[in-house]
N, C-alpha and C positions, 0 to 999 in steps of 0.2 A: 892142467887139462885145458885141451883149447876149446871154446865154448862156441856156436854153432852162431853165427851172424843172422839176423832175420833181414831175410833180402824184400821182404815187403815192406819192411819200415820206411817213409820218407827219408833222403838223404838231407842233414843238416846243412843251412844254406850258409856261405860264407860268413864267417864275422864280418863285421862293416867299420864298426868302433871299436879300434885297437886302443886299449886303454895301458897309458903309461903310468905306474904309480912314479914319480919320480920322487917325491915323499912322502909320507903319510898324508902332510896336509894342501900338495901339491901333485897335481897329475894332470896329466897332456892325455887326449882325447887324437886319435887321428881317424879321419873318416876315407873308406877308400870300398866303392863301390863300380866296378868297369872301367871301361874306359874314359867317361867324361863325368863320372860320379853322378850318378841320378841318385834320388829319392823314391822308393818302393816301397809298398807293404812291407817286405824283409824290416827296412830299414825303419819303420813305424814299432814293428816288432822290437826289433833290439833296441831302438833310443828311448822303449818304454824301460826296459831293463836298466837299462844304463842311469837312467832319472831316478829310478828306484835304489839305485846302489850309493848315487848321489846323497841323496837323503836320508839312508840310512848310515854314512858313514859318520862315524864323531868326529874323523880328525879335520877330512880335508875341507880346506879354506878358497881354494882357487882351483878351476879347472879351464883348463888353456885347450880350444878346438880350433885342427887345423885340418889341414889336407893331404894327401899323397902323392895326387898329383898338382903341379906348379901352375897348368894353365884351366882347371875347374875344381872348385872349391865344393859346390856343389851347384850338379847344373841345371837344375831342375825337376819337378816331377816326372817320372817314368810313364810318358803315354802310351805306350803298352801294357800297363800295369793293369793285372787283373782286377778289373771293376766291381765285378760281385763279391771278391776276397776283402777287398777294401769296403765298399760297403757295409756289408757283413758284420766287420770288427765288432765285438764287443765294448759299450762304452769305456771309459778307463775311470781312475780314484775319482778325478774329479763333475762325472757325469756325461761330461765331453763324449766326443766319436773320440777314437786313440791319440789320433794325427794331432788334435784341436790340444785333447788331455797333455800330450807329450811337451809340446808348446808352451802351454801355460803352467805348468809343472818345472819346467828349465827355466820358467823366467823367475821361480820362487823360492828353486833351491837354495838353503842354507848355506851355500857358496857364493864367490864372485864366480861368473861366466866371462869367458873372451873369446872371441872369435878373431882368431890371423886369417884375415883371408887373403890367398895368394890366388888370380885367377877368377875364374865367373861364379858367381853365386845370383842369380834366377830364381824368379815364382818361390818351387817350395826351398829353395835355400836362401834368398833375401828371407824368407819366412822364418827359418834358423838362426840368421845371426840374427834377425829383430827380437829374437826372444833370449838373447843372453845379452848380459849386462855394458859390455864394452865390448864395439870393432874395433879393432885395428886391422886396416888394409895398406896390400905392398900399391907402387902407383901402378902396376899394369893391372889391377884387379879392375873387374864390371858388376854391378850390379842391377838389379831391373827386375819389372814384372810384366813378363810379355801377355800374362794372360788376355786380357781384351784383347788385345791384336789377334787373338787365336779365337776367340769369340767366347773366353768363359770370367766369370766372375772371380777374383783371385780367392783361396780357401782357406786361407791359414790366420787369418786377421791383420794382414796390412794397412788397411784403414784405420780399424784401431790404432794399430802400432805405430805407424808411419804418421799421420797427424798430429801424432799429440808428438811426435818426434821432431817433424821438419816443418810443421804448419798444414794450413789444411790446403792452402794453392799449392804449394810444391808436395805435397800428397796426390792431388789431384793433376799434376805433371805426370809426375812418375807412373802413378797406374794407371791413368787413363790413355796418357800418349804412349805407352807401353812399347818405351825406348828405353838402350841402353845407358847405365851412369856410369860413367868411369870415376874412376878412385876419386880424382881430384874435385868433380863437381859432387861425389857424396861426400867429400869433407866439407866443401863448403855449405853446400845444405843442412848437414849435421845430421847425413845417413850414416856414417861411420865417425868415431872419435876422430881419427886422426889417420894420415896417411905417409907412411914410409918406404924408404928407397925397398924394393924388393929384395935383395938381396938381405939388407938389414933387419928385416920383418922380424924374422926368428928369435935373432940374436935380442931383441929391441923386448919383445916380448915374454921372452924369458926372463930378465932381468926385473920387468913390472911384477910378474909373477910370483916370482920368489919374493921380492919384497912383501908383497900381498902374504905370501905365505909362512912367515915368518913373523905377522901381527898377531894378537890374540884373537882364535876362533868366535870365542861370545860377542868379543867390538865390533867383529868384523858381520858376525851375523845379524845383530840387535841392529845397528846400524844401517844394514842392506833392506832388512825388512821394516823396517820404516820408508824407507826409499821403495821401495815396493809400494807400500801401501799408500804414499803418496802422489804416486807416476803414472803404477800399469794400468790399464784398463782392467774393468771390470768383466769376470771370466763373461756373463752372459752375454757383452760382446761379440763373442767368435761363432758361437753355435749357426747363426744367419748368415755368415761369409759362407762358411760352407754346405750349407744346404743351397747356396746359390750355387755352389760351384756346381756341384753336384747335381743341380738340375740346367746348370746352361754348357758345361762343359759334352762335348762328344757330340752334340747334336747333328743331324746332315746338312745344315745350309753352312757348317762351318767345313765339312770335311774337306772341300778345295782347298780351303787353308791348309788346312796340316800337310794334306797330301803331298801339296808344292814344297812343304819344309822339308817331308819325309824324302821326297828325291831329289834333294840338294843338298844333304849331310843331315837333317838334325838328329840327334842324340849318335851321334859319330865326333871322334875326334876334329873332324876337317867341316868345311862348309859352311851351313847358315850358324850353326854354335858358335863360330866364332865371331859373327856379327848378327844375332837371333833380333834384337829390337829392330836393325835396319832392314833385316830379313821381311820381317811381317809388316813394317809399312812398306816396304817395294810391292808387296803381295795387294797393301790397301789401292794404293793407290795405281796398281794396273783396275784393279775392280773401278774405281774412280773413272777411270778412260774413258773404259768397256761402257760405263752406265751411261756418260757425256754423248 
């Protein structure tokens, strides 16, 4: 019997995180949201799932996050993303907004994290790899937090994460001057582990993997979370990032900014995304002129 579809049900939105079990105690993560992979509520949504499935698994040891597409890893938060939806959110396990919970929840999974980044990883995605355990990026990857140049507070806990990561001057490079890093100046600040030929990223990174995945689950845990609890910041950290964001992002003395982005490619394959830090000081510094 074929059974009657209810055509007023919301339509289910795209997966985002294609999850490869590749073994029980190894599994690849692919994130692939449009065209230049933003971050959205959806995507808040499922990587709350995804964290949960983490946690609850016994076996796996290592989960390896990558991207679908080569030239955005992910490219940032979605400035069209419905505000009140977000808002809204229900706190998540750890009291957090979702976004915050999600974050601090991957940095504590009972696995090792790695993030391959091939390509741009921005705002809320430097905000993703800063929360898993080991980068590795190929050398044409960028990273950055354009937020201030857009006139908002960053939301995800970069501060935290990034100073106690790179120091608190090259923290305060990074987000304040709210320029891009390429690969090689975030190895040598020690924003990413290490940086490899692109091409070799994959290959490089699968083989750490498996190795990892083929230790003992308990060493490998007991182990991590020590290192946790010796490193991450303390969750009540992030809650203030993002009530800042939240209340300086979208305001009107910034909307020249975006606007200028908005009709010049941003969140488009082509345009200011592919140079977004240079983008937004060209923007500063016509206002700069204008004020002379």
């Amino acid at each position: 019997m074929i059974s009657e579809v209810d055509m007023t049900a919301p339509a289910r939105p795209p997966a985002q995180f294609m999850v490869d079990e590749v073994s029980p105690s190894y599994w690849k993560v692919t994130f692939e949201n449009g065209p230049v992979n933003l971050i959205d509520a959806d995507s808040v949504e499922q990587l709350a799932h995804l964290v949960s499935r983490i946690e609850e698994s016994p076996a796996v040891t290592v989960v390896v996050f990558d991207s679908a597409n080569a030239e955005f890893f992910m490219a940032h938060w979605d400035l069209k993303a419905d505000k009140a939806r977000v808002a809204g959110m229900a706190p998540g396990p750890t009291g957090l907004h979702p976004y915050l919970d999600n974050l601090v929840r991957l940095s504590k999974v009972p696995a090792v994290t790695i993030s391959a980044i091939r390509g741009r990883a921005r705002g809320a995605g430097s905000e993703f790899v800063l929360a898993t355990d080991i980068r590795f990026a190929g050398d044409k990857a960028v990273l950055g937090h354009p937020e201030v140049g857009l006139g908002a507070v960053p939301g995800g806990g970069p501060m935290a994460r990034l100073a106690r990561l790179v120091g608190r001057g090259r923290a305060a490079e990074i987000l304040l001057g709210a320029d891009d890093v390429p690969a090689e100046l975030a190895e040598r600040y020690g924003y990413v582990n290490r940086v490899l030929p692109d091409a070799g990223l994959a290959g490089f990174v699968d083989v750490f993997a498996r190795r990892i995945a083929g230790f003992d689950k308990a060493a490998v845990e007991g182990a991590k979370a020590l290192l946790d609890w010796a490193s991450l910041p303390p969750d009540e950290e992030f809650g203030p990032g993002l009530a800042a964001f939240f209340q300086t992002s979208g305001r009107p003395e910034n909307a020249a900014r975006v606007r200028y982005l908005f009709e010049n490619g941003l969140q488009t394959p082509v345009g200011v995304e592919l140079g977004l830090g240079r983008a937004v000081g060209e923007f500063a510094s016509s206002l700069n002129t204008w004020l002379r």
